[in-house]
C-alpha positions in Angstrom: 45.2 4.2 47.9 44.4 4.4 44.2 42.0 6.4 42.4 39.2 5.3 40.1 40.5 3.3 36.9 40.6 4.7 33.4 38.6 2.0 31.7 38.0 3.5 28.2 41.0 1.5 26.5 44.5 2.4 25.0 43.8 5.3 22.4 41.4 7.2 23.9 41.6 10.7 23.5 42.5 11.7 27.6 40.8 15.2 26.4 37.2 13.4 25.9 35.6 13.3 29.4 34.7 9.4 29.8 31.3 10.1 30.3 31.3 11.3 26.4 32.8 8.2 25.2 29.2 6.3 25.0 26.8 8.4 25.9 23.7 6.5 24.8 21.8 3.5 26.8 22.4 0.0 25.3 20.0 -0.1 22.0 19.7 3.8 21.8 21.3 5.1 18.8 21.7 8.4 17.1 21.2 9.6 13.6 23.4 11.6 11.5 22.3 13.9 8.8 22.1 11.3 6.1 20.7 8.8 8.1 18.0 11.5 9.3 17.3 12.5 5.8 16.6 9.2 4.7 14.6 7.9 7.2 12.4 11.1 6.8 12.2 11.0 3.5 10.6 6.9 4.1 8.4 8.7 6.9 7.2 11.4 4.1 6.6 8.5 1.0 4.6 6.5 3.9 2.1 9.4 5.6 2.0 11.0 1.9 -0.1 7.6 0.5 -2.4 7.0 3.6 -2.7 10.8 3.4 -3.9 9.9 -0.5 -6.5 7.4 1.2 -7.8 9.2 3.3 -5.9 8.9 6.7 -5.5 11.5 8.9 -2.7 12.2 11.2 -2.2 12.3 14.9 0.9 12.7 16.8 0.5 10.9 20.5 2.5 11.9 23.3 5.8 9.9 24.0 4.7 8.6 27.3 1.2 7.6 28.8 0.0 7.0 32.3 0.6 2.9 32.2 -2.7 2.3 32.5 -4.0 3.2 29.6 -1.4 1.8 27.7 -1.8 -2.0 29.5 -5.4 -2.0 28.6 -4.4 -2.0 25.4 -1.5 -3.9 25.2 -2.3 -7.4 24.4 -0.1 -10.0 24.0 3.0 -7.4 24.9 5.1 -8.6 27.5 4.8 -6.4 30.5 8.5 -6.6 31.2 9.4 -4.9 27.9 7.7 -1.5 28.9 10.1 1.0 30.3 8.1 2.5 33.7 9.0 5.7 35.5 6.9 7.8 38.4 5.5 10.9 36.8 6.6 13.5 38.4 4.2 15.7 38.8 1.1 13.0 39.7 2.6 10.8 41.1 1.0 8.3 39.0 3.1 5.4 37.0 3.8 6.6 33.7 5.3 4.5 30.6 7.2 4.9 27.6 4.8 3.7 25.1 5.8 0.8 23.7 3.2 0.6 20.9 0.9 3.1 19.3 -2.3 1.1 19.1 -3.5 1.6 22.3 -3.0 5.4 22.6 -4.6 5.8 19.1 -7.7 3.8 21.2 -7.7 6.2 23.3 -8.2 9.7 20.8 -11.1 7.6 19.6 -12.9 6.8 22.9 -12.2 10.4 24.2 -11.5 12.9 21.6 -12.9 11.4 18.8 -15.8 9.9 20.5 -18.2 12.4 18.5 -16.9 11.8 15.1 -19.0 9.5 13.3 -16.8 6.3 12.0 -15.3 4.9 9.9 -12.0 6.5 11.3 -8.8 6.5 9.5 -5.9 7.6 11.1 -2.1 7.9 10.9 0.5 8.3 12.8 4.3 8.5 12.9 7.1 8.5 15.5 9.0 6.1 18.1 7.6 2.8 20.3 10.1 2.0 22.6 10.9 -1.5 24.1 13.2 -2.9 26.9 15.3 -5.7 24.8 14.1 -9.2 25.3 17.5 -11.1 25.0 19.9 -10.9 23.3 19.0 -11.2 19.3 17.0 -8.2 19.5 19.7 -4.3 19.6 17.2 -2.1 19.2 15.1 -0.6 22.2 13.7 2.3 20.0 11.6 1.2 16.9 10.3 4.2 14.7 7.3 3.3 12.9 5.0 4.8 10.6 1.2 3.4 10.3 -2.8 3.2 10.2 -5.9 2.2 12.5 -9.2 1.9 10.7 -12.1 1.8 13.4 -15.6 1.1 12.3 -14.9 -1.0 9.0 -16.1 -4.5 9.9 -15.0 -7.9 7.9 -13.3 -8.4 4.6 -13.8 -4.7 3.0 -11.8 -3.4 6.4 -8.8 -6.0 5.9 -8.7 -5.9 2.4 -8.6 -1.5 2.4 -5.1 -2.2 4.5 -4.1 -5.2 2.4 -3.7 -2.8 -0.4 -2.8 0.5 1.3 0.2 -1.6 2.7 1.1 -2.5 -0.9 0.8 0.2 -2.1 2.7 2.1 0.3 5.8 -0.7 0.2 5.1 0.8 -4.1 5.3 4.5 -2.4 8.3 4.3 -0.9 10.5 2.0 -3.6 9.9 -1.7 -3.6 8.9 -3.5 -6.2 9.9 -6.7 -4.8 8.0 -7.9 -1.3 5.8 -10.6 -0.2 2.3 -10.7 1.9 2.6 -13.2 4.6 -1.2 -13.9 5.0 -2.7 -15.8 8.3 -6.0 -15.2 10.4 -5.5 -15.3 13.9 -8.8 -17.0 14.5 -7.0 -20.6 13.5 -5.0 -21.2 16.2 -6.9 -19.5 18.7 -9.9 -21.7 18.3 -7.9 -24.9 17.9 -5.8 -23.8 21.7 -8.7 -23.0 23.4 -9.3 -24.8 26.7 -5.5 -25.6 26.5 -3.8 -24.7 29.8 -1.7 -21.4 29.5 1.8 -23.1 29.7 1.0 -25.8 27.3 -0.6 -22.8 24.9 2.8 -21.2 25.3 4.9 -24.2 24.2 2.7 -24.9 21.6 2.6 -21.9 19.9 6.1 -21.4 19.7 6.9 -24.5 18.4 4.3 -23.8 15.5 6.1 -20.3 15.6 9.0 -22.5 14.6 7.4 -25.3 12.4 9.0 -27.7 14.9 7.1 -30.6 14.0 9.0 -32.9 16.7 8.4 -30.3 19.6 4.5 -29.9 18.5 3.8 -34.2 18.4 5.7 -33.8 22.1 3.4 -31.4 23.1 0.4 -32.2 22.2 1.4 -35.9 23.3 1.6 -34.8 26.9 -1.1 -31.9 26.6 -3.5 -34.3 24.7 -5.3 -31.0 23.4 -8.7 -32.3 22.0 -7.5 -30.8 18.4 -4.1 -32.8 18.4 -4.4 -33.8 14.6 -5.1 -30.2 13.4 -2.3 -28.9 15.3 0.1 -31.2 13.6 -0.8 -30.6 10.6 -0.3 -26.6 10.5 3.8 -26.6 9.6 2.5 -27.9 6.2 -0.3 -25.7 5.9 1.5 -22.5 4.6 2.6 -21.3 0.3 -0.2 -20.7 -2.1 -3.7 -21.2 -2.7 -3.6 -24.4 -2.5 -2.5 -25.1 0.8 -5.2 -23.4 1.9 -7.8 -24.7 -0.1 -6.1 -28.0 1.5 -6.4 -26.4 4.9 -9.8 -25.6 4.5 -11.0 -29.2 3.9 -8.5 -30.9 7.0 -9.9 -28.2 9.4 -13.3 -28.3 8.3 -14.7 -30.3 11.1 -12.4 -28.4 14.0 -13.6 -25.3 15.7 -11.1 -23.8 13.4 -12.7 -24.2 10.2 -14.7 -20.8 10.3 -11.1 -18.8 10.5 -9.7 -21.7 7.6 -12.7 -20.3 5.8 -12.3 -16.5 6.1 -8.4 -16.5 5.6 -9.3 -18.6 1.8 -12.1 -16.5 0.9 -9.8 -13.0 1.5 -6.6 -14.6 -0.3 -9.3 -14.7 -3.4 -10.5 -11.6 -2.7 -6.9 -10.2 -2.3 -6.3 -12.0 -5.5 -8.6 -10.2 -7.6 -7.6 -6.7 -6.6 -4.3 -7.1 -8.1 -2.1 -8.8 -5.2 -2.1 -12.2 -5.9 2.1 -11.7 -7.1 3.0 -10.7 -3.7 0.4 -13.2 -1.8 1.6 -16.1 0.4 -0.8 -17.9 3.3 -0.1 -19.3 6.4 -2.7 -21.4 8.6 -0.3 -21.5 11.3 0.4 -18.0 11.8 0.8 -17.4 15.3 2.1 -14.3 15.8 -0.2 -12.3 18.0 -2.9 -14.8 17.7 -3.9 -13.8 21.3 -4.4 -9.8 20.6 -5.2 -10.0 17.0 -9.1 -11.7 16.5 -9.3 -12.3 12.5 -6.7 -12.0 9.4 -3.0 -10.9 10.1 -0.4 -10.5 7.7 3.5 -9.4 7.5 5.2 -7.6 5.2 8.7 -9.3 3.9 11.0 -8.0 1.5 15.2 -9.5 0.3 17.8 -7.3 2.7 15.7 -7.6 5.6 15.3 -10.9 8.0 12.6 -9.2 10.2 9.3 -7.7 9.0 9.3 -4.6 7.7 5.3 -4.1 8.1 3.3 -5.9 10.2 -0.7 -5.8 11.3 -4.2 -7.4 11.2 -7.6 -7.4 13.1 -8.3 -6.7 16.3 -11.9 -6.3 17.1 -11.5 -6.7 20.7 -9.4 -3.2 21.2 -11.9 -0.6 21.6 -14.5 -1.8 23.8 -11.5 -2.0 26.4 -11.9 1.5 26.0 -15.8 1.6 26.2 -16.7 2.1 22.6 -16.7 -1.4 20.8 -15.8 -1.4 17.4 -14.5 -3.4 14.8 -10.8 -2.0 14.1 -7.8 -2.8 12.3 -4.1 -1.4 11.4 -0.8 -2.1 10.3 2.8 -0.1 10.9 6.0 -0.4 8.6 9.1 -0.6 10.5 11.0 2.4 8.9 14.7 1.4 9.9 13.6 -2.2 8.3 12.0 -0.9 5.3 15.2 1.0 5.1 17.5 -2.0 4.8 15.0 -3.5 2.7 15.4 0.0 0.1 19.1 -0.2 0.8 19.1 -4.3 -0.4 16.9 -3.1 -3.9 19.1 -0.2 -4.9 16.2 1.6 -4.6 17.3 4.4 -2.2 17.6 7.8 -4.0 19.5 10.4 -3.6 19.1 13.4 -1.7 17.4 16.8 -3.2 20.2 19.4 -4.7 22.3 21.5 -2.0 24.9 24.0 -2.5 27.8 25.2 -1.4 28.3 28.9 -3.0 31.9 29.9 -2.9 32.6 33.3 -2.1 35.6 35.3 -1.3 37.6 36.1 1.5 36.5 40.1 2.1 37.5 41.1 5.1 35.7 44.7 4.3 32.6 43.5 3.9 29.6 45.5 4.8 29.5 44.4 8.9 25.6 44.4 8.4 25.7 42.1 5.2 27.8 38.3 5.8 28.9 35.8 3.1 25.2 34.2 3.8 23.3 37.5 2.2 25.2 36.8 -1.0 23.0 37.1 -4.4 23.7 33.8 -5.1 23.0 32.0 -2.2 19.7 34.3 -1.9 18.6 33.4 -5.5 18.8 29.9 -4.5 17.3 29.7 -1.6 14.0 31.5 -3.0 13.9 28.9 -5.5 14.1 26.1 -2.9 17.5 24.8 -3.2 19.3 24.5 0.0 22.0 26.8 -0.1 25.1 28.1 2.2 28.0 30.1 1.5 31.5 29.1 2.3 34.8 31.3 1.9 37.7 29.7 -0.6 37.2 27.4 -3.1 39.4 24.5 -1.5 37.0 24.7 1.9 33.8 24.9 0.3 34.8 21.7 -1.5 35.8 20.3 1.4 32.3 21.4 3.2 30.3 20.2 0.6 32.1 16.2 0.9 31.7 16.5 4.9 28.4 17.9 5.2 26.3 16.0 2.0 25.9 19.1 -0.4 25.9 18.1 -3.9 27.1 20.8 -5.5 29.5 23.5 -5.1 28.8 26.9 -7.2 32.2 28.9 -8.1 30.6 31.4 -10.6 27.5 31.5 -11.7 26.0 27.8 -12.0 26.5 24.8 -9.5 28.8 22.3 -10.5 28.2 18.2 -8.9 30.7 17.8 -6.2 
């Protein structure tokens, strides 16, 4: 009889226990100092300009009784929420998957007695089971806004330029507004049965013009024309201004309308360099009730920001209310930084050399030395290391920039 197989490969260390060889669930993934440090540093640019606008931040918990987080979830796919039994109630608890909802819930219950508007941020980690096989990541750390109480264009266009500006904040010149109103499609696929609704919209998710003519052929949806014409509906002002007048006699034309008049508005705040529209946006076009926009940028092929209206939200939680929001993908916006060159460096840490005195003072270590105190009082990360050639060596494995011999640091 055999025992169990050693299936972790020719060259692996026999001294590692196998359970140690991948220790993380598929799309879980660690991050090592620089990687922390960076991503932090996005975090910090982020919170510091909604922080400038007035947002206040809130930390939700990392899981939720389901409940509350399916009232809010909208268009998410059930199946992508990771469930577990709470231990201690009994009751089905989930990872949350998205922030939105518990941020509706501070507001109905915590917040109830604040008087609106209500701007608040937020930071930290939705996680997702993977739906197949394009998408690694199960955790997605985010950082973001809701604005409850702001009604209509002076709500959308506030997070139009906060998310600007914040893409400014945190190093990129170069990104594009992907502007759409939810209200379009919507109107022109209601009454549609639900599977032809599906196939629909993700054939206008693609601009498949073939796959839309075949299903609206065999739907027959009353607005068959409209629909075909959205894949050509998308780029400047001018597409919608042509929008506008072939929609103008579909229940779509009041969204056709609002989407023009805030890409002028949008326009004359300053935006119009980083504007592009599209009337046949369909992303979240069944949570989302009026403008939504993504946030694109070269290094990246997802979005690194994403949000919109959703007027709809808070009376699931019993205290309607216009709201709206946005979040920035920080491991995207990342990529997107990486791609522009426009990642900078870390602050100044040293590595203070000292010697090898083995009668020092038992009570006073290397760390007590003048040098490293001096700096660390003066806010420069600081740690002392005994013989030149290590604390060189330290300094390369660990990140410091400089290593201090005497009495000034010298770059590593």
């Amino acid at each position: 009889m055999t025992g169990p197989q050693d299936t972790r490969g020719a060259g692996a260390d026999p001294a590692v226990p196998r359970s140690l060889e991948h220790p993380l669930p598929a799309g879980m993934r660690d991050l090592l100092p620089e990687e922390a440090r960076e991503r932090r540093e996005r975090a910090r640019k982020l919170l510091d300009r909604f922080a400038l606008h007035g947002y206040s931040l809130v930390t939700p918990p990392a899981f939720e009784f389901a409940e509350v987080l399916e009232r809010g979830l909208g268009t998410l796919d059930a199946a992508e929420v990771l469930r577990f039994v709470e231990p201690e109630s009994g009751e089905v608890a989930a990872l949350r998957p998205d922030m939105t909802p518990q941020i509706a819930r501070m507001i109905a219950t915590r917040l109830r007695d604040r008087p609106p508007p209500m701007r608040l941020a937020y930071e930290g980690t939705v996680l997702r089971r993977r739906a197949g096989r394009a998408r690694k990541e199960r955790q997605m750390p985010q950082a973001g806004v809701e604005l409850a109480g702001v009604a209509g264009p002076a709500g959308d266009l506030e997070l139009l330029e906060l998310a600007a500006g914040a893409a400014r904040a945190a190093g990129l010149d170069r990104f594009t507004i992907d502007l759409g109103d939810a209200g379009v499609v919507r109107a022109l696929l209601a009454g549609v049965a639900p599977e032809a609704q599906a196939r629909l919209s993700e054939a206008l998710g693609r601009k498949d013009e073939g796959e839309i003519a075949e299903a609206c052929a065999q739907a027959r949806p009353a607005c068959s024309e409209a629909l075909l014409a959205l894949p050509s509906l998308h780029g400047a002002r001018d597409a919608l201004v042509e929008g506008v007048a072939r929609l103008a006699t579909t229940p779509a034309r009041a969204g056709a309308e609002r989407l023009l008049a805030l890409f002028d508005a949008a326009v004359a705040r300053g935006l119009g360099a980083h504007l592009v529209a599209d009337l046949g946006e369909v992303r979240g076009f069944a949570y989302y009730t009026g403008p939504i926009f993504h946030v694109f940028a070269p290094g990246t092929g997802a979005a690194l920001a994403s949000g919109g209206r959703y007027d709809e939200l808070l009376a699931r939680f019993g205290v309607p209310m216009p709201a709206a929001g946005f979040a920035f993908d920080l491991d995207r916006l990342g990529e997107a930084l990486r791609a522009a060159g426009a990642v900078e460096a870390g602050p100044m840490r040293v590595v203070v050399v000292v010697a090898d005195d083995r009668n020092r003072d038992p009570g006073r270590g290397a760390q007590d030395d003048p040098r490293v105190v001096s700096l660390r009082a003066r806010g420069v990360a600081a740690v002392a290391v005994t013989g030149e050639p290590a604390a060189r060596a330290y300094a390369r494995a660990w990140g410091f920039t400089h290593v201090m011999v005497g009495e000034e640091p010298a770059s590593v």
